[in-house]
N, C-alpha and C positions, 0 to 999 in steps of 0.2 A: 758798864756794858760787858755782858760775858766775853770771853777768847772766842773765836770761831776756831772748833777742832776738826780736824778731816773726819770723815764718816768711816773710815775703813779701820777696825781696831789694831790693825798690825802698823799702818803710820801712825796712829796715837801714841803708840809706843817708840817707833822712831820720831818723832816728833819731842815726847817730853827723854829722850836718849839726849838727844842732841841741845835741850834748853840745859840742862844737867849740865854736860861736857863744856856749855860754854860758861855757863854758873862757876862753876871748877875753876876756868879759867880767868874768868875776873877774879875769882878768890885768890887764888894764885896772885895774879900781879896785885895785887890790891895787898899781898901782903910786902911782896917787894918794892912796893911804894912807901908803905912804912916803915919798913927796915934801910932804907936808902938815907942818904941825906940829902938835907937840902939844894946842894948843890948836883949830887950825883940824879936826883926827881927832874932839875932843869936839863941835862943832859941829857936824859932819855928823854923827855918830852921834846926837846929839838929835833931829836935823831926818828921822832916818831913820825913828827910834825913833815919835815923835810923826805923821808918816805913818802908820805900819804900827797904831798904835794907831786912829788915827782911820778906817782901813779895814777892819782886819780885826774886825768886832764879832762873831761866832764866841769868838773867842778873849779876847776882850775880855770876855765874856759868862761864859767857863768861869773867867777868874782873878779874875773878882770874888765868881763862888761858891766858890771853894776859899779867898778870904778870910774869908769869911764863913764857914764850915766851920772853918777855923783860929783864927779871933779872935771868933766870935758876934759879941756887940752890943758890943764894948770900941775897935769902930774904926767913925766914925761912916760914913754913907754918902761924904761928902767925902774921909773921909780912907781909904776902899777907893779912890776914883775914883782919887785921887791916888799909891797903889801901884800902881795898875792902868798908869798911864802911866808911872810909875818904873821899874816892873819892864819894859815891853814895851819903854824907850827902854835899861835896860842891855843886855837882848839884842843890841839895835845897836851899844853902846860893844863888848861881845865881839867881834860880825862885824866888825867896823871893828879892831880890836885887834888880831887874827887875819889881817885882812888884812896889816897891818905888821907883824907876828910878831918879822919880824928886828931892827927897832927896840927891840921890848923883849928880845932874848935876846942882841943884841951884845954880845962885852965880858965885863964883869964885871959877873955881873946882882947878885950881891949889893952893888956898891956903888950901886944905882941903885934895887932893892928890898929893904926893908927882910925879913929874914928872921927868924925866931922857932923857936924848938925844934928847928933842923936834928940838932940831936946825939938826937934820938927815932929817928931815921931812918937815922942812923949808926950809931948803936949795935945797932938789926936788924939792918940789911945785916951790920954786920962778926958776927954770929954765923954766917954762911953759910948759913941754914935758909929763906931768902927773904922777903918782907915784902910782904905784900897793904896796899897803899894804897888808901885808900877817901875818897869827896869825892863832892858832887853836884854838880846844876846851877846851884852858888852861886859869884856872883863869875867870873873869867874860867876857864871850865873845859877852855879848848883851850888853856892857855898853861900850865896847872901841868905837866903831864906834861913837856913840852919844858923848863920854868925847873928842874924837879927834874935832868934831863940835864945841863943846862948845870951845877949846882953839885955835880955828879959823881957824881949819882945815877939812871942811868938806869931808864925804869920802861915796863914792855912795858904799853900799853892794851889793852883788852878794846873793841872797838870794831866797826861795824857797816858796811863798804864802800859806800862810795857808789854810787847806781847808775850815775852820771853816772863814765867810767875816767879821764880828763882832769881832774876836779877830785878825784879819788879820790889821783889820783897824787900832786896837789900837796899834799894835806891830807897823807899818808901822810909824806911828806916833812918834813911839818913835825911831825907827832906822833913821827915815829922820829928825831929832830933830838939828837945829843950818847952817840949808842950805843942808843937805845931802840929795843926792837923791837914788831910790831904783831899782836897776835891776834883773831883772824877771832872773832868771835862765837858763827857757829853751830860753830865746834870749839874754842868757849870753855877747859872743861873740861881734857880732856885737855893740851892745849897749856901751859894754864896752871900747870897741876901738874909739867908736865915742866922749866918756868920755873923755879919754883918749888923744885921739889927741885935744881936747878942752883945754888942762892942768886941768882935774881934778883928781880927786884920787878917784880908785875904790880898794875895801875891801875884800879879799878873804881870806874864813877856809879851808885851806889847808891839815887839818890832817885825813880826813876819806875819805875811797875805793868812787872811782867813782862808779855808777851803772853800766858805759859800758867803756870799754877799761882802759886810764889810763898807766902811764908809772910805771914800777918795778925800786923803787930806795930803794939802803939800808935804816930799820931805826931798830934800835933795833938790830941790825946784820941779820936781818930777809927782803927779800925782800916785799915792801908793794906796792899794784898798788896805782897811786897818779895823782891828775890831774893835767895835763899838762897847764892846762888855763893859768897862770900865765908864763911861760918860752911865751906859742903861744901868748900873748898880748903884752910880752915885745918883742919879734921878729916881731912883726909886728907895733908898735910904737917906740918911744926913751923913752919910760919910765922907770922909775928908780924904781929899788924892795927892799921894807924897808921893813923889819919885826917889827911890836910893839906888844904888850902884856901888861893887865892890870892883874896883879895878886895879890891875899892874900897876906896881911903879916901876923907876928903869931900873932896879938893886932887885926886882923880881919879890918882893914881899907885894903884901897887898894893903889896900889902903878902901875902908869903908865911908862913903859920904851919902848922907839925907839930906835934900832941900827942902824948903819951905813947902809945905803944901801949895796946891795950885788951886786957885778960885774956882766953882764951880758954879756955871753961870744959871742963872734959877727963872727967865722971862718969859716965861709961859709958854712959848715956842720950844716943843718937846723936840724939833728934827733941829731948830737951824742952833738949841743951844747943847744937841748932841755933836752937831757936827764941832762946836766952836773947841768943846773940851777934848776930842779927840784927836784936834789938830793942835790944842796947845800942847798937851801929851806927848803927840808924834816931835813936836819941835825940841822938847826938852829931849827926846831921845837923840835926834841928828846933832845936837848942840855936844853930846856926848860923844857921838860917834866921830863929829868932828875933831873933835880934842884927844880921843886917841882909837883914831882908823884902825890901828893894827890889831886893835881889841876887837872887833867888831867879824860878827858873821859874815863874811859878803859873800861865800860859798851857797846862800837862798835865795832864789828869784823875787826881792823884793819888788820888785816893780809888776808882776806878771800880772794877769788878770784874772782875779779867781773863777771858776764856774758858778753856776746859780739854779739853783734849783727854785722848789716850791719854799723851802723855807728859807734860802739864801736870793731872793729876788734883786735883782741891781737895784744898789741907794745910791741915790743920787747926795751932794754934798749938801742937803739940806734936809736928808731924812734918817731917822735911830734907827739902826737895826742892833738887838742884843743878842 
């Protein structure tokens, strides 16, 4: 989908002034992430992190209710406050992680990251029917896509174009890094299935509200609307749905795991066996996000109730929307 440019040719120009200046300055720290060490990268992503907490109370505000919505009263106040800054300061270890990209994907990433269940993900791919990868926004989620590339597993994202083309270019770069290719979001769908029946493997973050429709599947005991993309691709191909996840360990390296593909249930019932897969989906995510909270976005209205349009109609938990 094209950028929408202002009309007036003299803001076009302050417009792409200003995408430049900021271009520049991702370049900039992007260099001094690499030149840094690995310890001096977690100090500035602390010190980033711990800022962005201490100023954005907005958001500060939204991930101590959605803790509280996910744990009630089994997390005391101290110890939300204390996710609340865990969680905002890993966001920064990501950006800062991201910015050094190439530090973690030189080489031989599996002698440097520990890797778990790779043969779940080999063993899809080699049936050639393609393999919908599903992860949230747990742990580093701009470096799995790329680390799966690098251990010869390329995996096209499902992702949303920057609006800014200079930093769009360089992110693009780094998520198609090792044969990965990149699909547009709003021609999600189509694109993806065509992947798909190719035998490739397409990327999907599964943990945050569509903007329109979306199916209601428990997470947290709490119903959250979730998309359905991933159940509508696997019913409309033979592709097989693995879950992986690159997450923190406490020594701050990271550590790669893929589980078993998850059954994709095929009984003729197109809504209630869309809804079952999405909710097994969503479960393997909270199973995650239980096991380590402080990785986890909680700064996103997961819980909120998306709008609906003509093409986002309310689904009900026994009907597909893709």
């Amino acid at each position: 989908m094209p950028r929408r440019q202002p009309a007036n040719p003299g803001a076009r120009v302050l417009l792409d002034a200003r995408y430049r200046i900021e271009a520049a300055a991702v370049g900039g720290l992007s260099l001094l992430a690499r030149l840094a060490s690995v310890r001096g990268r977690h100090l500035a992503a602390d010190g980033v992190g711990t800022l962005h907490w201490a100023l954005d109370t907005r958001h500060r505000r939204v991930a101590r209710e959605n803790l509280r919505l996910a744990f009630g009263d089994t997390l005391s106040r101290e110890e939300v406050g204390r996710m609340v800054l865990a969680s905002m300061r890993h966001v920064a270890h990501v950006a800062v992680e991201t910015l050094a990209a190439d530090r973690y994907l030189a080489g031989n990433v599996d002698a440097r990251v520990p890797v778990e269940g790779l043969e779940h993900a080999r063993a899809a791919v080699a049936r050639g029917s393609g393999v919908i990868m599903i992860s949230g926004h747990l742990g580093n989620w701009e470096l799995l896509g790329p680390m799966m590339g690098r251990l010869g597993l390329p995996v096209a994202p499902i992702v949303r174009p920057l609006d800014n083309p200079y930093l769009e270019a360089r992110l693009a770069k780094l998520r198609s890094i090792a044969g990965g290719r990149l699909i547009d979001k709003h021609a999600a769908f189509r694109q993806a299935l065509a992947h798909l029946r190719r035998g490739g493997s397409v990327g999907l973050l599964i943990d945050q509200r569509p903007k329109q429709g979306g199916i209601a599947v428990p997470f947290f005991g709490h119903d959250a609307y979730t998309t359905g993309g991933p159940a509508a691709l696997a019913h409309a191909s033979a592709a097989a749905v693995v879950p992986c996840f690159l997450v923190r360990q406490p020594d701050d390296t990271l550590r790669l795991v893929v589980e078993p593909e998850l059954p994709v249930p095929r009984t003729g019932d197109r809504g209630a066996d869309g809804y079952r897969l999405t909710a097994d989906c969503t479960a393997v995510i909270e199973r995650w996000v239980r096991r380590h909270p402080a990785q986890w976005l909680w700064t996103h209205r997961r819980w909120a109730v998306p709008t609906h349009g003509a093409e986002g109609s309310r689904t009900s938990r026994h009907e597909q929307h893709a």
